[in-house]
N, C-alpha and C positions, 0 to 999 in steps of 0.2 A: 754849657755846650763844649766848650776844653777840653774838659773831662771827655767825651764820649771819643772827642779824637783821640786823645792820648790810650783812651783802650785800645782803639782800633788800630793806630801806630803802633800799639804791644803786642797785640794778638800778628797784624803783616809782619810783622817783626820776628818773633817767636814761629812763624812759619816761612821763612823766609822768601816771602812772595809779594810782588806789587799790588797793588788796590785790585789790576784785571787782569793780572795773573791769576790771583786769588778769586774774583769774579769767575771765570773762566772755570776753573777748578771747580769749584762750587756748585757752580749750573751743571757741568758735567756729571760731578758727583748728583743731583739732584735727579738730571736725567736717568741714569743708568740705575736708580732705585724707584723712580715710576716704572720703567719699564720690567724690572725686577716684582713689581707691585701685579702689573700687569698678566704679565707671564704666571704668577702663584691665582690669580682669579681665575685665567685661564686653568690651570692646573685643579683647582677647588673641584671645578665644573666637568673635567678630563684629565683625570689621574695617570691617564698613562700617555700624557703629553708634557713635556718641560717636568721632567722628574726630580732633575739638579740642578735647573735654569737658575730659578730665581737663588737659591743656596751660593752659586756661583759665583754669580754677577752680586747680591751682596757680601759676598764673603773676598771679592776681589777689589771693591770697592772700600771696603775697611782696611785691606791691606795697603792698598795706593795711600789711604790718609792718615797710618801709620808713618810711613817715608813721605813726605808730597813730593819730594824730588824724582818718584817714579811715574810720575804725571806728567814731569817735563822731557823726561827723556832718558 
């Protein structure tokens, strides 16, 4: 069991975010790619609705967890 903190202390560590900071972040992120998920089903079904929706919102989502510091502020 050690071990799995000492990941988890590496990985908050290496991102330099607290347990719910990083909680936070996370769920956020998790959000904004169901509704990314969302928006292309819709799209599947209506092509000329949300054309670069979901593109967007994942493509600005990888960019936030490139930096995480642009999540904070």
């Amino acid at each position: 069991m050690p071990r799995i903190f000492d990941k988890m202390r590496k990985h908050l560590s290496q991102q330099d975010e607290t347990y719910f900071e990083h909680m936070l972040n996370a769920l956020l992120c998790s959000l904004k790619l169901i509704i990314a998920g969302s928006v292309c089903a819709v799209h599947a079904v209506l092509p000329f609705l949300f054309v670069n929706t979901a593109s967007r919102i994942a493509l600005n989502v990888a960019n936030k967890r490139a930096n995480p510091k642009i999540l904070r502020g």
